[in-house]
C-alpha positions in Angstrom: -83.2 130.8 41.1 -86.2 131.5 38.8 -84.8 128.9 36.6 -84.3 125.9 38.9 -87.9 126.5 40.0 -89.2 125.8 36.6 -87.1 123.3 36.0 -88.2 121.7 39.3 -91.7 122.2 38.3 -91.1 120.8 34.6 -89.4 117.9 36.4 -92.4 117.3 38.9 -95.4 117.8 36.1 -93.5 115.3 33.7 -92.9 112.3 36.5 -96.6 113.4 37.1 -97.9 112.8 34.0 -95.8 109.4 33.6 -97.5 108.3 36.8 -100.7 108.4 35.6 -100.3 107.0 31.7 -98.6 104.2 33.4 -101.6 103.9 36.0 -104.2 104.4 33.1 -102.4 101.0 31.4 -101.9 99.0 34.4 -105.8 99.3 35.0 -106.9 98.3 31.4 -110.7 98.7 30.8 -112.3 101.3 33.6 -114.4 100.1 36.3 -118.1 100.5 36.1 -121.0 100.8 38.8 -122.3 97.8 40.2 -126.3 97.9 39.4 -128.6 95.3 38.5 -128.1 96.7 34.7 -124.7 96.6 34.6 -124.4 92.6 36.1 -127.4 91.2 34.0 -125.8 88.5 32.0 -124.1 85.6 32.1 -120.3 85.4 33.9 -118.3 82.4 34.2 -115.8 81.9 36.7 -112.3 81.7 35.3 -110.1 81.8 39.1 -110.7 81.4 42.5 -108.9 81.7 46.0 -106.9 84.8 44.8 -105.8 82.8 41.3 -106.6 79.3 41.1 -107.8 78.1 38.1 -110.6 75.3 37.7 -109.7 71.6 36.6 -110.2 70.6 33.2 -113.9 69.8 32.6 -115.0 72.0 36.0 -117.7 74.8 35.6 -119.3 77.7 37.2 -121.8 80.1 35.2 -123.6 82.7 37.0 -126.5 84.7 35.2 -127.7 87.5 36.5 -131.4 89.1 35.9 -132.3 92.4 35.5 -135.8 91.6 36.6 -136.3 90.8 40.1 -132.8 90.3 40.9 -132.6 86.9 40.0 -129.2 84.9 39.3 -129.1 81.2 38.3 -125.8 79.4 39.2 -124.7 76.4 36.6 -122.1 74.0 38.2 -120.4 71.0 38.6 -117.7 71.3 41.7 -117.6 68.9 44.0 -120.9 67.0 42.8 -120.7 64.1 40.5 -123.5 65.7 37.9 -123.6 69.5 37.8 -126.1 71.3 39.4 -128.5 74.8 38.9 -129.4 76.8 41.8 -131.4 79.9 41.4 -132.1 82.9 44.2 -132.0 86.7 44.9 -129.2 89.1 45.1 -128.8 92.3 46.6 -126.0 95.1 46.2 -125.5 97.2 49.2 -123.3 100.3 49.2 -120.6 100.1 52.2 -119.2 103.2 53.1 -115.8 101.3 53.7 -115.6 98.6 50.8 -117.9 100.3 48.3 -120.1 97.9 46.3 -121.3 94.7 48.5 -123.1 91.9 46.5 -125.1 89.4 49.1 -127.9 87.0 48.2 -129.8 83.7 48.9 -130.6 80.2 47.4 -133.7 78.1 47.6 -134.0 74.6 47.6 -137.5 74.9 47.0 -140.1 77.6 46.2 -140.4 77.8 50.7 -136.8 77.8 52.0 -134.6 79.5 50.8 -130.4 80.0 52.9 -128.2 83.0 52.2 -124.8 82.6 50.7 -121.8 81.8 52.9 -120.2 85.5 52.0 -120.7 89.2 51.2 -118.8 90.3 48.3 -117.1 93.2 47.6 -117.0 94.0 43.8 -115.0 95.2 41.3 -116.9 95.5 37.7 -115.3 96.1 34.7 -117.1 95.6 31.1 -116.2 92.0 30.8 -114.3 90.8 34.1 -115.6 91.2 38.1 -113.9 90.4 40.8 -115.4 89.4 44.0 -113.5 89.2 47.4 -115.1 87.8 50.5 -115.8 90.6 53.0 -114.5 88.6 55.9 -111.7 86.5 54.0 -109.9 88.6 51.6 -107.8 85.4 50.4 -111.7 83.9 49.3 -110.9 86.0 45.8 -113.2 85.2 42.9 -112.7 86.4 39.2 -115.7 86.0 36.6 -115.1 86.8 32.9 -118.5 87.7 30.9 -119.7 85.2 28.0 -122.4 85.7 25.5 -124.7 83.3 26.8 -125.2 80.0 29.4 -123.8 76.6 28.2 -126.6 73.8 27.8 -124.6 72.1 30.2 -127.9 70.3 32.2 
């Protein structure tokens, strides 16, 4: 009887073990915190609406500042010249989704609109992935570059 019982528990700490290597290599490079530090830089957007992939000659950068929380978007969807639009951004901690990235826009230095969505994200080292709070298909993934493209 003693020896089934460690063989049980040999049997149980091995598939144990296998379940998490196989966890730790499914998830690749750890997840970070979500802090103005750890977003300052420049991400572009490689997939969008849970994997599509831009057309040839389509762009989206986003930089992120550490100072003031500033971000400057670069892009060229659905306009016939690209266009830059700078604001404020905010992460929020929700007790349900975890790290929530909001912000605004302005047109000019007086009015300024918030974005269309709240974000939950999921930062890596050199990928995030944002998901709309109230549309989880509206699924956004961002790959970090070294630096904007003169693209304007």
């Amino acid at each position: 009887m003693s020896n089934m019982r460690r063989y049980i528990t040999l049997l149980f700490a091995a598939l144990t073990l296998c379940s998490c290597v196989k966890n730790e290599a499914e998830q690749g490079e750890p997840l970070v915190d979500v802090t103005p530090v750890n977003l300052a830089g420049v991400w572009k957007l490689t997939s969008f609406d849970n994997g599509a992939t831009l057309q040839e000659g389509d762009y989206v950068y986003i930089s992120f500042e550490l100072t003031d929380r500033a971000y400057t978007i670069c892009q060229n969807i659905g306009t016939m010249y690209g266009e830059k639009r700078s604001g404020h951004y905010f992460v929020d901690t929700d007790p349900m989704l975890g790290a929530v990235i909001r912000g605004n826009y302005g047109t000019d230095e007086y009015n300024f609109f918030d974005w269309s969505h709240r974000y939950k994200v999921e930062l890596k080292a050199s990928t995030m992935r944002w998901t709309a709070t109230d549309d989880s298909q509206n699924v956004s993934v961002y790959t970090r570059v070294e630096s904007l493209p003169d693209l304007l």
